[in-house]
BAFI-3210 file (N, C-alpha, C; in Angstrom, 3 decimals, decimal comma, padded with zeros to 6 digits):
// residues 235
n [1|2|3|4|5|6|7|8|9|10|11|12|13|14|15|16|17|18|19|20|21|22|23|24|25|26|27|28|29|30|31|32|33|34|35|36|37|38|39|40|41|42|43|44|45|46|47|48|49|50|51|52|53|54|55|56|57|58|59|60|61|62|63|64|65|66|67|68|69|70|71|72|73|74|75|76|77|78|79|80|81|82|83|84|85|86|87|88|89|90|91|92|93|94|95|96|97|98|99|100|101|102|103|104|105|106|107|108|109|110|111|112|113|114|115|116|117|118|119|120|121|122|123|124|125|126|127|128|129|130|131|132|133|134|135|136|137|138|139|140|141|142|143|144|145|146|147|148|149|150|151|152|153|154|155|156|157|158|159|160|161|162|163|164|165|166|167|168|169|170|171|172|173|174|175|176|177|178|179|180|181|182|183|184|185|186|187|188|189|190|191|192|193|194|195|196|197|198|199|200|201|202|203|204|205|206|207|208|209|210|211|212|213|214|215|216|217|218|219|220|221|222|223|224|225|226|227|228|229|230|231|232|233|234|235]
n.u [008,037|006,276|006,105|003,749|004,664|002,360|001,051|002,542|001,739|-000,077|000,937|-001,193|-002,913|-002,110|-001,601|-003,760|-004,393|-003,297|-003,605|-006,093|-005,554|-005,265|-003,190|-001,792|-003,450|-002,945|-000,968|001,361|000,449|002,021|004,381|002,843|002,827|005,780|006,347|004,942|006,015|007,898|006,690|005,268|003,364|001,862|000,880|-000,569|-000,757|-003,489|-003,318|-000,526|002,190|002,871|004,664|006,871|006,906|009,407|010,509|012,574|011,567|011,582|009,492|006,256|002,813|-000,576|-003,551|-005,313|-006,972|-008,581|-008,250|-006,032|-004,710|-003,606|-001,801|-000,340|001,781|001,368|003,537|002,542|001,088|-000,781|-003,052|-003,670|-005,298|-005,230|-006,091|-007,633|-007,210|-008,523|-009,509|-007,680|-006,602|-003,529|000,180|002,714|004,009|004,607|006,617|008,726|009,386|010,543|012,203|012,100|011,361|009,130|006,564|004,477|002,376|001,308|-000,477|-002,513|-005,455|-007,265|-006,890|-004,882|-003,780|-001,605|000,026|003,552|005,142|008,292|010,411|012,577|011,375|009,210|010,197|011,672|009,306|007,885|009,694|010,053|007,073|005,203|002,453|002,021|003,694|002,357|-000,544|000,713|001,850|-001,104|-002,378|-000,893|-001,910|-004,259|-004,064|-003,377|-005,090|-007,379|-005,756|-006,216|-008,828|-009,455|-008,031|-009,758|-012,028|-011,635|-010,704|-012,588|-015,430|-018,515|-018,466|-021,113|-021,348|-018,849|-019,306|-021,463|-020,543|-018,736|-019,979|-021,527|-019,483|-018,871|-020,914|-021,151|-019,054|-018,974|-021,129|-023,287|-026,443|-028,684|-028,528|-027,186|-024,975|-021,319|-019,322|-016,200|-014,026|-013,758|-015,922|-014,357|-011,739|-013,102|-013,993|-011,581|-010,284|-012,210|-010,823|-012,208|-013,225|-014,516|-017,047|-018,335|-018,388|-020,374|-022,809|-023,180|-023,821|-026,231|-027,729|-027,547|-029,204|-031,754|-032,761|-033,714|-032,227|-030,635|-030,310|-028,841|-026,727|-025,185|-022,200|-023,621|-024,812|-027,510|-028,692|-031,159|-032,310|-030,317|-029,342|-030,312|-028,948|-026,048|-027,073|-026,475|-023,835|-023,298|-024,585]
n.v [005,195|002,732|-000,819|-003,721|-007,103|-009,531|-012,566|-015,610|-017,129|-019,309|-021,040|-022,428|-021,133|-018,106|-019,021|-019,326|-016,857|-015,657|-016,844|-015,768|-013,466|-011,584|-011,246|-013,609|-015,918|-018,141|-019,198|-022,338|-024,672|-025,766|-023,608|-021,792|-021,962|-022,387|-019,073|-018,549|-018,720|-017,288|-014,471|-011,957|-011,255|-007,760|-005,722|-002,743|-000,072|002,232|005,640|005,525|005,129|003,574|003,278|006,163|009,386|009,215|006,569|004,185|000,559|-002,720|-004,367|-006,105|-004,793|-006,205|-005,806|-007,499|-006,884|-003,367|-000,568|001,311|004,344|006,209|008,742|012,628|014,684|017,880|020,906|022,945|021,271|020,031|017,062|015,196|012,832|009,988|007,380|004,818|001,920|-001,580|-004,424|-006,867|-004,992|-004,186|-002,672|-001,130|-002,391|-001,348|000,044|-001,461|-002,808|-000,523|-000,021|002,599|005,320|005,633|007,646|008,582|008,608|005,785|005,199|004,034|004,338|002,994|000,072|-001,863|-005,060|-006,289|-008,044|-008,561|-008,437|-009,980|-008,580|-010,039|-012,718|-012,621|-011,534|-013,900|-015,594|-014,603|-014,879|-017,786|-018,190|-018,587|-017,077|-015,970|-013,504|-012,560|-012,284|-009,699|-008,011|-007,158|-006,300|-004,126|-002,899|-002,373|-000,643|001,506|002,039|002,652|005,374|007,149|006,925|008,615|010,901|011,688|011,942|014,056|016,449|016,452|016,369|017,279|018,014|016,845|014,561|013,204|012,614|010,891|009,123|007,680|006,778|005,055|003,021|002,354|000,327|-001,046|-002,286|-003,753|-005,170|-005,121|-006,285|-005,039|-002,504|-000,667|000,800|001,712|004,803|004,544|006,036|009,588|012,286|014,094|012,553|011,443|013,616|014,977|012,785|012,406|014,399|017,237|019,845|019,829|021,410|021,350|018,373|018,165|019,381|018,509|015,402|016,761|017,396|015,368|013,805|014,921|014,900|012,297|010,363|009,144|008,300|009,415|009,246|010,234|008,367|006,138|005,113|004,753|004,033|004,482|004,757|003,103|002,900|005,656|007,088|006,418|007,349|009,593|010,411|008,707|009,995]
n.w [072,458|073,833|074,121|074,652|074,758|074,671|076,726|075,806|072,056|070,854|068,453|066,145|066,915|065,947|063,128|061,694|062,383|060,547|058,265|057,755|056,424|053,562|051,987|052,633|051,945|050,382|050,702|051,812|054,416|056,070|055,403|056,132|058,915|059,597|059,495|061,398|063,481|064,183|063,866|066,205|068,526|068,933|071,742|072,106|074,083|074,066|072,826|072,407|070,374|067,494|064,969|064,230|062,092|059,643|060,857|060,109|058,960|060,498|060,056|059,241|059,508|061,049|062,032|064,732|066,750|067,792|067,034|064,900|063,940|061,384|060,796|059,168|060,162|060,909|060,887|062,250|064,277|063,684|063,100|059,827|059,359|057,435|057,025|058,788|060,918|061,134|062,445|060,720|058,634|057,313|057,079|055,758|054,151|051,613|052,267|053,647|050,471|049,210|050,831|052,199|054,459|057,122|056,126|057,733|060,943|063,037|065,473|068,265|068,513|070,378|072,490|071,301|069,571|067,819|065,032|064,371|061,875|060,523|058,269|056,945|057,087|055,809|053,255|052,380|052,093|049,809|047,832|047,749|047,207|044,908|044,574|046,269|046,002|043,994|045,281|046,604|045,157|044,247|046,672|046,819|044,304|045,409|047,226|045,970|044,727|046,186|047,566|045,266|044,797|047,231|046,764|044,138|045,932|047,438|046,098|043,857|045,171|046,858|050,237|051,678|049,712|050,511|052,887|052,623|050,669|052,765|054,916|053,687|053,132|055,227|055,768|053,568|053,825|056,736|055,803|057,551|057,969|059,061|058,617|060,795|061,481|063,707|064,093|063,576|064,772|067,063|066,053|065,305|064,500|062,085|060,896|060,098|058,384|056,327|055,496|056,402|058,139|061,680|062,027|059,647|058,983|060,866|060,084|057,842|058,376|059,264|057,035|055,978|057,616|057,844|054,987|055,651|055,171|056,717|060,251|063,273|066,124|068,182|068,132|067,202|063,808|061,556|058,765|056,930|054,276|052,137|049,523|048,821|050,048|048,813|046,268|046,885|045,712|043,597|041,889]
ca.u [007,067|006,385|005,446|003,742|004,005|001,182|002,005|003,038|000,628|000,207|001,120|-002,050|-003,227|-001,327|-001,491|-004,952|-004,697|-002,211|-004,373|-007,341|-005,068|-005,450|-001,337|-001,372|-004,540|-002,708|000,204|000,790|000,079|003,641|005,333|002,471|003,326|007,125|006,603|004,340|007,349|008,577|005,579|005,459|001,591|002,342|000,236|-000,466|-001,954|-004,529|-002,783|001,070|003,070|003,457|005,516|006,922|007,231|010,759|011,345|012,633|010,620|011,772|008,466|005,245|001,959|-001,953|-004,359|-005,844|-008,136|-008,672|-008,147|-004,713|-005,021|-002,337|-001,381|000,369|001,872|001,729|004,595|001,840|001,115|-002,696|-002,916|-004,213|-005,907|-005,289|-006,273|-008,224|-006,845|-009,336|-008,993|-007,671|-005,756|-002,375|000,733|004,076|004,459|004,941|007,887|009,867|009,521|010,753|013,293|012,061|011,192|007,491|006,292|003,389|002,669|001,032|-000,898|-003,357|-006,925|-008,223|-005,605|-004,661|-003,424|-001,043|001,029|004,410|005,990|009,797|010,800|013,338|010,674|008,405|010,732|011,510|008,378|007,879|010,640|009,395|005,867|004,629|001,349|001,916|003,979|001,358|-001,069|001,458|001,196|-002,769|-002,301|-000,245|-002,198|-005,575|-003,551|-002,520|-006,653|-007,486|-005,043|-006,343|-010,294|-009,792|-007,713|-011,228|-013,007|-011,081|-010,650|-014,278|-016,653|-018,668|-018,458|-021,968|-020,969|-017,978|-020,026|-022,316|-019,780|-018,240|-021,230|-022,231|-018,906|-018,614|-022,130|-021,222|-017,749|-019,315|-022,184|-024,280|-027,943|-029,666|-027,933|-026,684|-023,058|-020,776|-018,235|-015,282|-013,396|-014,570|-016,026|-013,005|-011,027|-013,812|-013,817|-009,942|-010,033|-012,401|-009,964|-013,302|-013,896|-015,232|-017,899|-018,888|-018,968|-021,768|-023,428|-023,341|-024,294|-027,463|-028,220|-028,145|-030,687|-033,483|-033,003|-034,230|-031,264|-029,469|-030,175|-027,617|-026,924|-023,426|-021,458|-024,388|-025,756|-028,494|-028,855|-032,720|-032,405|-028,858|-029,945|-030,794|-027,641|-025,896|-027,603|-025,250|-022,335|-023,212|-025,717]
ca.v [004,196|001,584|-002,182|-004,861|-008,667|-010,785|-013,448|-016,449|-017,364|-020,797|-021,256|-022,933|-019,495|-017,158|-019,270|-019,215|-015,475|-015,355|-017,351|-014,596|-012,063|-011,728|-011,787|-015,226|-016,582|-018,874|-019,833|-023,647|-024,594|-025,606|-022,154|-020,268|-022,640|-021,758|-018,160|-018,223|-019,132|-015,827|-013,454|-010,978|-010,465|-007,174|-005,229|-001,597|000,925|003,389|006,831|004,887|005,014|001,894|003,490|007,277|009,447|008,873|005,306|003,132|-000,594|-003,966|-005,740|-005,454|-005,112|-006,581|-005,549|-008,370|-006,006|-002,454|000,778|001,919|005,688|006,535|010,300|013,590|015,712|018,991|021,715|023,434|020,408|019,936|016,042|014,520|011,486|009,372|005,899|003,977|000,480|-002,214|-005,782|-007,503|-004,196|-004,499|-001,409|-000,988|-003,084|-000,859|001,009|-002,469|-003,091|000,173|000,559|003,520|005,418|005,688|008,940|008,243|008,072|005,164|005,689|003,318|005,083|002,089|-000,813|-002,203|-006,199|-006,633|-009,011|-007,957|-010,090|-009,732|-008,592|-011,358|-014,399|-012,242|-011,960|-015,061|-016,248|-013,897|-016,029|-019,311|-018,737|-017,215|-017,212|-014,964|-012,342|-012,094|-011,556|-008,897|-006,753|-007,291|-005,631|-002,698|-002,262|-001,941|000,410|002,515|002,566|003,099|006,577|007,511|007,434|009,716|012,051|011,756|012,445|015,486|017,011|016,741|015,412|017,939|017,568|016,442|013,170|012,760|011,877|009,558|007,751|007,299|006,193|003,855|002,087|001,850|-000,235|-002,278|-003,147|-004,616|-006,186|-004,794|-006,202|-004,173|-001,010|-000,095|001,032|002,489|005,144|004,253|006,739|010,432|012,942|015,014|012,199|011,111|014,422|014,629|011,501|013,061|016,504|018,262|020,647|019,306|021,649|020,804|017,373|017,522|019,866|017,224|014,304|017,386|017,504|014,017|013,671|016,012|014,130|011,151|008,817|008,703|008,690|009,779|009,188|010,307|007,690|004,877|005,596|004,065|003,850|004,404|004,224|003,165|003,291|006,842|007,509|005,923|008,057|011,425|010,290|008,693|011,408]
ca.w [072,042|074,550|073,344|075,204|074,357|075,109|076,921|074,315|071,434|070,675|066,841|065,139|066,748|064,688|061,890|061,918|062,049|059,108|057,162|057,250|055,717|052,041|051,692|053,410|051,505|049,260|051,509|052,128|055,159|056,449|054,834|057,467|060,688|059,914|059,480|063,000|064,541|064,316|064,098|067,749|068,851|070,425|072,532|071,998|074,507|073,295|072,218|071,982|068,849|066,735|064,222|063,880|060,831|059,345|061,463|059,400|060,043|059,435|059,884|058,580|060,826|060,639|063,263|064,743|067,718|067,854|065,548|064,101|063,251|060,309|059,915|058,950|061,539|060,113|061,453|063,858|065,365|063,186|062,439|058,611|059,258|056,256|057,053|060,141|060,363|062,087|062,602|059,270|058,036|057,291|057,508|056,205|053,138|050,388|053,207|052,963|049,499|048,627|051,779|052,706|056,114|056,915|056,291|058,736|062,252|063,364|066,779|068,709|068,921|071,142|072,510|070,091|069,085|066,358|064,425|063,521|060,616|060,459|057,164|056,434|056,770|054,625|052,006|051,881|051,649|048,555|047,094|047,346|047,026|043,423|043,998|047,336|045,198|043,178|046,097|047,669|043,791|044,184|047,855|046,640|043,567|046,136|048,380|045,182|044,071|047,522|047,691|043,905|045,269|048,377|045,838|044,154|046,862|047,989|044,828|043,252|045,345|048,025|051,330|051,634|049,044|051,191|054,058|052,135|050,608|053,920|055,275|052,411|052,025|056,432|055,981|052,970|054,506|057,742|055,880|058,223|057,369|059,883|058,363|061,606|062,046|064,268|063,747|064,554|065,668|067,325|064,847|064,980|063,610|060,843|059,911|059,370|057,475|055,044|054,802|056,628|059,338|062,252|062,054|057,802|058,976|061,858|058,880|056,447|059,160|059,677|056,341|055,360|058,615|057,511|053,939|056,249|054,792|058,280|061,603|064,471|067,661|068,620|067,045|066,055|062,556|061,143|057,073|056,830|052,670|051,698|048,081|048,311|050,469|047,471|045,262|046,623|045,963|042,622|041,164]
c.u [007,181|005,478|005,292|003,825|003,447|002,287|002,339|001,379|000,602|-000,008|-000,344|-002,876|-003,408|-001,390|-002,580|-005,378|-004,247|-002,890|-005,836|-007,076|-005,016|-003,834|-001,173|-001,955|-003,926|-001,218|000,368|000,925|001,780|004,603|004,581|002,737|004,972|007,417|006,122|004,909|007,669|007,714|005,762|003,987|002,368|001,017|000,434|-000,889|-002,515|-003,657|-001,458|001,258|003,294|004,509|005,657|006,921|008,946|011,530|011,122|012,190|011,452|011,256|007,218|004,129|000,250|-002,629|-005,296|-007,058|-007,814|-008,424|-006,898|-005,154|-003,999|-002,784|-000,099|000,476|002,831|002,711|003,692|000,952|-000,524|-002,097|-003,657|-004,486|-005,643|-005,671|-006,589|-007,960|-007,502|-008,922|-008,866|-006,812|-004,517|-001,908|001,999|004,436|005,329|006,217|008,918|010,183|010,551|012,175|013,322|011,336|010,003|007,623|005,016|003,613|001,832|000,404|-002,229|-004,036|-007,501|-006,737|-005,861|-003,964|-002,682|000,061|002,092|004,766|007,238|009,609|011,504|012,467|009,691|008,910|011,168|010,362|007,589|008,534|010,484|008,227|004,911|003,491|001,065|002,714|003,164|-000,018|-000,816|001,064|-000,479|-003,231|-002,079|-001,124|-003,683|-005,336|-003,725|-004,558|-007,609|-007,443|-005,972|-008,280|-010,651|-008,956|-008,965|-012,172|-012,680|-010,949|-011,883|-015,250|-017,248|-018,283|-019,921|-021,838|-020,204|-018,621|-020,730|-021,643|-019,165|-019,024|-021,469|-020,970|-018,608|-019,745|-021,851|-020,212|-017,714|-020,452|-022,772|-025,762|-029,296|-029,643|-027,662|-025,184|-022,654|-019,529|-016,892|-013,703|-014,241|-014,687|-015,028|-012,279|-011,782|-013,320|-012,215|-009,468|-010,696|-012,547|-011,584|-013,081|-014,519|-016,891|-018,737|-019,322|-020,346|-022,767|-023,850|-024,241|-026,088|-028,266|-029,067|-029,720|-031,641|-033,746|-033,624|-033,336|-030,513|-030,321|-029,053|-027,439|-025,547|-023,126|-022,055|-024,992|-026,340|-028,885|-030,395|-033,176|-030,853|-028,697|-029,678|-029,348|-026,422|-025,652|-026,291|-024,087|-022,283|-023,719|-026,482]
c.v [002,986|-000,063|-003,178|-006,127|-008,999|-011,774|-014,780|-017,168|-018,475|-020,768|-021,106|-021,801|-018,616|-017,775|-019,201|-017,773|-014,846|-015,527|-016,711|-013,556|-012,642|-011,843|-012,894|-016,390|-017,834|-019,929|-021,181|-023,270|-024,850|-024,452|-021,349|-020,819|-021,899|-020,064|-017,433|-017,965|-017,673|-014,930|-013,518|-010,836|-008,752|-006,307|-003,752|-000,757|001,652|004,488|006,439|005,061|003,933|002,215|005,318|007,750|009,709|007,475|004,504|002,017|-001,510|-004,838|-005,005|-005,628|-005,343|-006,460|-006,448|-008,024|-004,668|-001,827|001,506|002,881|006,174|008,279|011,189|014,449|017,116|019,822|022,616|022,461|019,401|018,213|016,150|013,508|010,825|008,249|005,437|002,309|-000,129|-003,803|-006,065|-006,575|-004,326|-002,297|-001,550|-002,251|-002,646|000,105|000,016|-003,237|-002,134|000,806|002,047|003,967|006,001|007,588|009,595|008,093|007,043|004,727|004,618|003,985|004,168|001,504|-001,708|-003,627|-006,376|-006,798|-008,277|-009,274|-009,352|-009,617|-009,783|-012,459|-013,867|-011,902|-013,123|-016,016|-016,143|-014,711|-017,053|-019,625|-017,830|-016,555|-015,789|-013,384|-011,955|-011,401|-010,037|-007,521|-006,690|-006,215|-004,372|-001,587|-001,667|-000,900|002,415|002,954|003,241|004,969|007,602|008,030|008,677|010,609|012,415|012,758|013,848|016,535|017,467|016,145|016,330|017,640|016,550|014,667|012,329|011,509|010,714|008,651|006,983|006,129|004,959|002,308|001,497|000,317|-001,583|-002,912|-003,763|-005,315|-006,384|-005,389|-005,976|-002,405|-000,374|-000,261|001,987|003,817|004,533|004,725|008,352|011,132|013,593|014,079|011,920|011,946|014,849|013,743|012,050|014,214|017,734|019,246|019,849|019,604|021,539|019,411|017,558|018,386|019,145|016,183|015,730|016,776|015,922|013,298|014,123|015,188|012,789|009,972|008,413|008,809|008,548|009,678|009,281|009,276|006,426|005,525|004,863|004,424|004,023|004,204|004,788|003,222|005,086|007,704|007,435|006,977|009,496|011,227|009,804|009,322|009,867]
c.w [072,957|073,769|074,162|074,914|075,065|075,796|075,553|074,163|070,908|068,752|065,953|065,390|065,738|063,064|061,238|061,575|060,666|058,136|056,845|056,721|054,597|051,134|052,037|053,129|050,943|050,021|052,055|053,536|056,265|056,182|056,360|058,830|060,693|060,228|060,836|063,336|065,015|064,396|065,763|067,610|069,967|070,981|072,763|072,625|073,488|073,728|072,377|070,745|068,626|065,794|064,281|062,354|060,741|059,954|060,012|060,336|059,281|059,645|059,309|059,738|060,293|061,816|063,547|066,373|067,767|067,215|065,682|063,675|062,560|060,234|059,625|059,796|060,852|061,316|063,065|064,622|064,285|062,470|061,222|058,904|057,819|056,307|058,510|059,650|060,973|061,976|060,617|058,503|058,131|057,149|057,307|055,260|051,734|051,148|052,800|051,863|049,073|049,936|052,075|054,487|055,879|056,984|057,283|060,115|062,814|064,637|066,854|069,291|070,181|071,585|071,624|070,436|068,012|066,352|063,905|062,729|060,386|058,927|056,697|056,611|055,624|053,450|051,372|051,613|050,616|047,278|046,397|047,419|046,306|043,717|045,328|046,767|044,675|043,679|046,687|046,082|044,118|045,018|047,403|045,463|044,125|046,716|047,032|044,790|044,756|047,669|046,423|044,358|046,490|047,849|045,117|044,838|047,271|047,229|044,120|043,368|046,441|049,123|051,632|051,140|049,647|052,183|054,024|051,857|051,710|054,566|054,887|052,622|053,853|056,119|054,640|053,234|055,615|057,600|056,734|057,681|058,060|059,599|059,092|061,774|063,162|063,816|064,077|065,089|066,279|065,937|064,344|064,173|062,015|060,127|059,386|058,282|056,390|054,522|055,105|058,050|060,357|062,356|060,390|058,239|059,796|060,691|057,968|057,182|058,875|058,480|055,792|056,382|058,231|056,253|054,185|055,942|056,054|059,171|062,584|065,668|068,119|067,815|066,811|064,515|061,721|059,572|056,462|054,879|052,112|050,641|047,820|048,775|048,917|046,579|045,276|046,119|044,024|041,339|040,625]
res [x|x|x|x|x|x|x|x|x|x|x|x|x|x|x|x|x|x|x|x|x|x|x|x|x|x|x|x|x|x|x|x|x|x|x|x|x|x|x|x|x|x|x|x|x|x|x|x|x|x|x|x|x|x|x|x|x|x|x|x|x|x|x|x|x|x|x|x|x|x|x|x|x|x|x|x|x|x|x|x|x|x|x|x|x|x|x|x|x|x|x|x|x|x|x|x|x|x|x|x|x|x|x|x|x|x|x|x|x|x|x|x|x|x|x|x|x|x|x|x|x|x|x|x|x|x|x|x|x|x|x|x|x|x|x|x|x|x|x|x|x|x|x|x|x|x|x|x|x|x|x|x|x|x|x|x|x|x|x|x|x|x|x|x|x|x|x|x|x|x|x|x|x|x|x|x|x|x|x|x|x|x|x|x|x|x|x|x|x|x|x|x|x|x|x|x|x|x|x|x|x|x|x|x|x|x|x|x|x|x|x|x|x|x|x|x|x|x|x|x|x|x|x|x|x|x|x|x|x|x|x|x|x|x|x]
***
């Protein structure tokens, strides 16, 4: 795993960045200058390792440019996509709560930007600042509702629904109001992420086309009635 640092980041920077994460929301403003101090910007090529499965970590990480690809590296080599991280995503919280070793591999799809936070300033800042514990449960309990919906999805939802919801929730999570999105990673990984075939997904992308709710263009996709898109997923 190779790791670049940036060259040095000027504080009100980072603090700046700290203070757009939803763990850091509440944080005075002197607790997030001290904890700058110590935060690493590091610098990730595209297809590098940020974390293996079984490394133990003792920081936590927030992607502040490019796409974090989290998976499962099955015995004949076949990845599980489980999670695309993009700017603002965090990684590796609920590992040092629970002192365990990631079971994930952590790989930079694009180059990647991101904040490490030393465990020891982030526990202490758990410590002496309630209101950020209380954020950090909020986090875990999103992560845990998160895991519980793409059990959902995988379990009893077609493939077809898959796609829509995918679709639906890319477009309301970039508050797009042209209804144009991008993918953002290749199809092969999409479709990994939602436990498909590569060839079910471009099937599904077909279908939902002829239904007129999409349009496609390699990886732009256009929402033509996000309502009706909607509609598959919720009957």
């Amino acid at each position: 795993m190779n790791r670049y640092h940036n060259p040095p980041v000027d504080l009100d920077d980072i603090s700046a960045l700290l203070a757009r994460q939803a763990l850091f929301k509440r944080v005075d403003r002197a607790a997030l200058r001290g904890l700058a101090a110590n935060v690493h910007m590091l610098r990730v090529p595209r297809r590098e390792l940020l974390v293996k499965s079984g490394q133990c970590i003792n920081e936590i990480y927030v992607v502040v440019d490019g796409t974090l690809k989290l998976y499962l590296l099955a015995q004949n080599g076949q990845q599980r996509v489980i999670r695309l991280l993009q700017e603002g995503a965090g990684f590796g919280e609920e590992l040092l709560i629970n002192q365990m070793p990631s079971p994930l591999y952590a790989e930079a799809l694009t180059n990647c930007q991101v904040l490490a936070i030393p465990a020891p300033d982030l526990f202490d800042l758990l410590s002496s600042q309630r209101q950020m514990a209380m954020d950090m449960v909020q986090l875990l309990s999103g992560k845990i509702q998160q895991l519980m919906g793409d059990l959902e999805g995988c379990c009893l939802q077609s493939s077809v629904q898959r796609i829509a919801q995918y679709l639906y929730g890319l477009n309301d999570h970039n508050h797009q109001a042209n209804n144009q999105i991008q993918l953002p990673a290749s199809k092969a990984v999409i479709a990994s992420l939602l436990n498909l075939t590569p060839e079910t997904l471009s099937r599904g992308f077909h279908q939902l086309a002829e239904a007129q709710l999409i349009a496609i263009d390699r990886r732009q996709v256009r929402l033509l009635d996000p309502e009706g898109l909607k509609a598959v997923f919720t009957g």
